[in-house]
N, C-alpha and C positions, 0 to 999 in steps of 0.2 A: 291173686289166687288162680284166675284162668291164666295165666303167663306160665304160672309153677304147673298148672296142669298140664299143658303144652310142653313144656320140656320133660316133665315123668315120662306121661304117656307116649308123645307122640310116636316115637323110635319102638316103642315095646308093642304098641297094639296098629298095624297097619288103618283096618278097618276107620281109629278115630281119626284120619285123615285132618278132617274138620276142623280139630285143634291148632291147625296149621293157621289158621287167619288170626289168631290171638299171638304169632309170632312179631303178625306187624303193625309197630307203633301207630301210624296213622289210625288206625281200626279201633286200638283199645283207647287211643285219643279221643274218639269219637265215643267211643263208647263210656269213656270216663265223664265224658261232659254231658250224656244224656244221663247217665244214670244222677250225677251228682242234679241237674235242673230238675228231672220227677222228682226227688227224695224231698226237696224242697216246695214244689209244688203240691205233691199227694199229702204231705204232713205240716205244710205253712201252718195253718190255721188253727191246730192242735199245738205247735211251739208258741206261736205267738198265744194261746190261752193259756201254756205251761207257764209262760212267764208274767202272765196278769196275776195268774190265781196266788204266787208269791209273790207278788206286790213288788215284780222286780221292775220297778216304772222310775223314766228317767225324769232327773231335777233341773228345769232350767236355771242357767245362771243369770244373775241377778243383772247383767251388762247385756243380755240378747233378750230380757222378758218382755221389751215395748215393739218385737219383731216375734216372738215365737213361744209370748206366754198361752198361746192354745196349744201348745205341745205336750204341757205339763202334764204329766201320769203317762206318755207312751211306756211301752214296757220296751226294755233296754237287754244288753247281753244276748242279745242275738248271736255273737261270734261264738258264743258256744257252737250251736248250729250248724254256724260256717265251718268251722273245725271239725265237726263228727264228721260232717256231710263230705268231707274232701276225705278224710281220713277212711271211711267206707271207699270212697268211691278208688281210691289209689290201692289199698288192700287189694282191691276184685279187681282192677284192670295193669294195677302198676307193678314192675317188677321189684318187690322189696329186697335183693338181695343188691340191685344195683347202691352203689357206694352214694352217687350226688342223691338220689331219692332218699335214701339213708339219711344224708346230710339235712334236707328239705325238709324231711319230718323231723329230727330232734330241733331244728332252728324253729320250725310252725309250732311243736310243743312248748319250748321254750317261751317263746314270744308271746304266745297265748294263753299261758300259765301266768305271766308276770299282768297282763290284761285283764285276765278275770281275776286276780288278786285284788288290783286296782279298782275294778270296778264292782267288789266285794264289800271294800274296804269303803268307798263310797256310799253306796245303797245302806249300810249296818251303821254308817257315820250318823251320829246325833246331829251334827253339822253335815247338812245334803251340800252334794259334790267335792266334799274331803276325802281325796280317797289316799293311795298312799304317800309319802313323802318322797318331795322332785330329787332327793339326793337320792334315796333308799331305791326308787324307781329309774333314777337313770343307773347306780351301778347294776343293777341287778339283768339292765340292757347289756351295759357295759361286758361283763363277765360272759353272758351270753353270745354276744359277737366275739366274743375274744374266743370263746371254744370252736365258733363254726368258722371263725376266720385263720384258727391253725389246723384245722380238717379238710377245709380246701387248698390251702397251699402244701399240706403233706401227700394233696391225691399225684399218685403217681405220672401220670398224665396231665397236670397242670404245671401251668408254666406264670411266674409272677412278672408278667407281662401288661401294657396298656396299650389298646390297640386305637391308634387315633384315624378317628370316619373320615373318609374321601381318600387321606391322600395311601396311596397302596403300599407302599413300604413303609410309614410311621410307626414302629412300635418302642414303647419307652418299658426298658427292664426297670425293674423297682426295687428287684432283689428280697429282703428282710423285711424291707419298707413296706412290700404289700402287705402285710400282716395288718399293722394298723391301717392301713386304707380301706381294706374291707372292714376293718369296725366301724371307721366314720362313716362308708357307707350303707352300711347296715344302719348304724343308728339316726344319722338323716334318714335314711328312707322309711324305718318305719315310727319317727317323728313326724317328717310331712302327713303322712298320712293321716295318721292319727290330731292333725292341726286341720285338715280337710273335710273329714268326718263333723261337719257341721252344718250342711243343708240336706234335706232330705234327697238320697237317693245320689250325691251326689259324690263320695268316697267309693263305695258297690259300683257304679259305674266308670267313672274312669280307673279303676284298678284294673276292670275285668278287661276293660280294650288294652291296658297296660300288660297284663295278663296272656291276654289271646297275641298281642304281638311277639312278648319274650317265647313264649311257647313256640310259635311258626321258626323265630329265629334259633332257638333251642333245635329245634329238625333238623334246619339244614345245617346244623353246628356239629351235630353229632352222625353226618351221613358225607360219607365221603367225598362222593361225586358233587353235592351241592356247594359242600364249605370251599373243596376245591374252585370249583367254578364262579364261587362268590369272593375268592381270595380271603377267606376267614378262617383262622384255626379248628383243623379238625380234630374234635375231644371223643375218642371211643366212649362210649357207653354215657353221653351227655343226651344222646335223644330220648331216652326215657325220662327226662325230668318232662317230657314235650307231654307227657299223661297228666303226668301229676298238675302241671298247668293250666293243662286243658277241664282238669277236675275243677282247678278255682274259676274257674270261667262259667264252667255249668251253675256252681253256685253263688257265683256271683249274678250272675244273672237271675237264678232264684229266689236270692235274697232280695234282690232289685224289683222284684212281684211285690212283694209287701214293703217296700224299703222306697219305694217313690214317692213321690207328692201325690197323698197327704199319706206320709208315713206310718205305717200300722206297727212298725218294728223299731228299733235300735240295733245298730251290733254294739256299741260300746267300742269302751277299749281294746276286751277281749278281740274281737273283732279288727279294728284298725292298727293296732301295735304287728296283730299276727302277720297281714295282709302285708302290709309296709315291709315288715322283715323279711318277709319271703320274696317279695320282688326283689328286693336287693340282693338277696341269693342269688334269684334268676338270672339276674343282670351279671351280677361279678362273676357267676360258673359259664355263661356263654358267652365273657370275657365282654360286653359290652358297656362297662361303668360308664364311660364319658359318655357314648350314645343314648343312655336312661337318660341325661339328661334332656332330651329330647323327649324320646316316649313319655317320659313321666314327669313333661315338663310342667303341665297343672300343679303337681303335686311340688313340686320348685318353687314358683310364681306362689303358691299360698306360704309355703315357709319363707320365701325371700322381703313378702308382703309383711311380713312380722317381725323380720330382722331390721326392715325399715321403718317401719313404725317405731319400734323403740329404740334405736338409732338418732332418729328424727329426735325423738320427745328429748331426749338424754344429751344430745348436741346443740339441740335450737331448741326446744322447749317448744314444738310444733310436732302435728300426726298427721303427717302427709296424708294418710286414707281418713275416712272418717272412721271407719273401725278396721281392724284385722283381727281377721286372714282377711284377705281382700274379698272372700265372696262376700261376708258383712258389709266392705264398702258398696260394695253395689247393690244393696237388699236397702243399705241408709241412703241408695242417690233412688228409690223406688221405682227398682226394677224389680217386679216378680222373682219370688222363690224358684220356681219353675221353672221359668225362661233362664233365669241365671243359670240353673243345671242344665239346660239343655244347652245353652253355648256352649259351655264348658265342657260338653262332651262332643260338640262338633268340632271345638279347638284340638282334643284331646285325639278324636280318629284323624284328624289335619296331622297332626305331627307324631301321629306311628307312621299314617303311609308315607311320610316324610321319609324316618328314620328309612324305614326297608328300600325306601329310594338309594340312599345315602350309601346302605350296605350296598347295593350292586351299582352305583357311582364305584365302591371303592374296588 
């Protein structure tokens, strides 16, 4: 809204000058991330009783109850929230006419439609924690990434490219090919996540350092002089997603107030499907796929942790961890809830500032 104000006005009325600092990105960055942390802070405690007073309280499963049967009745669908709260805060700070913010938001509507379906379908279940069915849920992923992953390779200024870290000239065309790539990646990403989303406070926090890194590198993606200087593809009109990212950060970290140990909230599915899907936007629009492996290498290590465990059991009739996702292994070898998340988020800032290393290695 201030962005569209600033282009009306600015040229017609000298006097609002002023409207000129809503021209730059950094500014309304900042400003999208404070507005979207107060929205969450001034109204936490009103959401979180919105969602007691309908008994939208989560069901532990029957395999985590001798780790986290005092959890029983928190109230859940939090990523409703997460979603208004970005969706205000990108309106008033982001430029909606740009094409990839376009894209950002039908991928976070989508993704967070299919979540709170899910965790609709759940909560109303006679049977707690049935919510919809894994075929019906994953095409419905499926179909999804298939629309945002023909809206990015049709953007004019994108190129279906693989840009491999370090080494300076590696890049692998893919052609057609990328089309399906971005779906697996989309649909890994906002699988991990949503596989993560299992200790308190600990999905909210490494998404938002996930988050605040694709965002910095979004900037210099979409600014001339930097991408140059970084030797990374420059994408007109890609720094404006650097808003909208910086929106999930404000709320991420908002939700992270009530969303720590000892959890006062849930996001749900709603919440973690949306989160997951949008990073992988972020990543495949400022062409970094193979490098998210790094950033959002947590969120790897808990799906890889699950690929092996039933690998294992299905091979050898063994489970290498005592439970997966692996943060459950380490909760069964009794190490603290708490301390688990918090390695896990110093592992997590270890390997963005890694990544951004790596960008200007290359």
């Amino acid at each position: 809204m201030f962005y569209f104000l600033y282009r009306l006005l600015y040229d017609e009325i000298p006097s609002l000058s002023v409207l000129r600092v809503f021209s730059y990105i950094t500014i309304r960055a900042g400003l999208a991330f404070l507005t979207a942390f107060a929205i969450f802070i001034v109204f936490g405690n009103f959401m979180i009783r919105k969602l007691r007073s309908k008994n939208y309280s989560d069901s532990v499963k029957e395999y985590v109850n001798d780790i986290h049967s005092k959890k029983e009745g928190t109230p859940t669908l939090g990523g409703i929230y997460i979603y208004i709260v970005v969706l205000i805060s990108a309106l008033l700070w982001g430029d909606i006419g740009n094409r990839y913010v376009l894209i950002l938001l039908l991928g976070s509507t989508l993704s967070f439609a299919i979540g709170y379906l899910d965790d609709r379908k759940k909560l109303l279940s006679t049977k707690k924690g049935h919510g919809l069915a894994a075929t019906v849920k994953f095409l419905m992923l499926l179909v999804s990434a298939g629309l945002i992953a023909v809206l990015i390779y049709l953007s004019p200024e994108f190129t279906p490219t693989l840009i491999v870290p370090v080494f300076k000239k590696a890049v692998v065309s893919l052609g057609a090919v990328y089309v399906p790539f971005i779906m697996l990646v989309l649909l890994a990403s906002s699988n991990a996540v949503n596989i993560t989303d299992g200790l308190d406070g600990l999905a909210a926090s490494v998404s938002t350092i996930s988050f605040l890194t694709l965002s910095l590198i979004a900037y210099l993606t979409g600014n001339f002089i930097y991408a140059n200087y970084l030797n990374v593809p420059f994408i007109p009109g890609l720094g404006e997603t650097a808003v909208y990212g910086s929106a999930l950060v404000g709320a991420g970290l908002g939700f992270l107030w009530y969303n720590f140990y000892p959890a006062q909230v849930f996001m749900g599915d709603s919440g973690s499907l949306n989160i997951g899907f949008t990073l992988g936007m972020l990543c495949i629009m400022i062409k970094q796929e193979i490098l998210f492996i790094l950033i959002g290498g947590i969120f790897v290590l808990e799906a890889l942790s699950v690929i092996i465990q039933v690998t294992g059991f299905q091979l050898f009739k063994k489970r290498p961890f005592k439970m997966a996702p692996i943060h459950h292994h380490f909760e069964k070898s009794n190490i603290p809830e708490s301390k688990v998340v918090v390695r896990f988020i110093i592992v997590s800032i270890i390997l963005s500032i890694l990544s951004l290393v790596l960008i200007k290695v290359r």
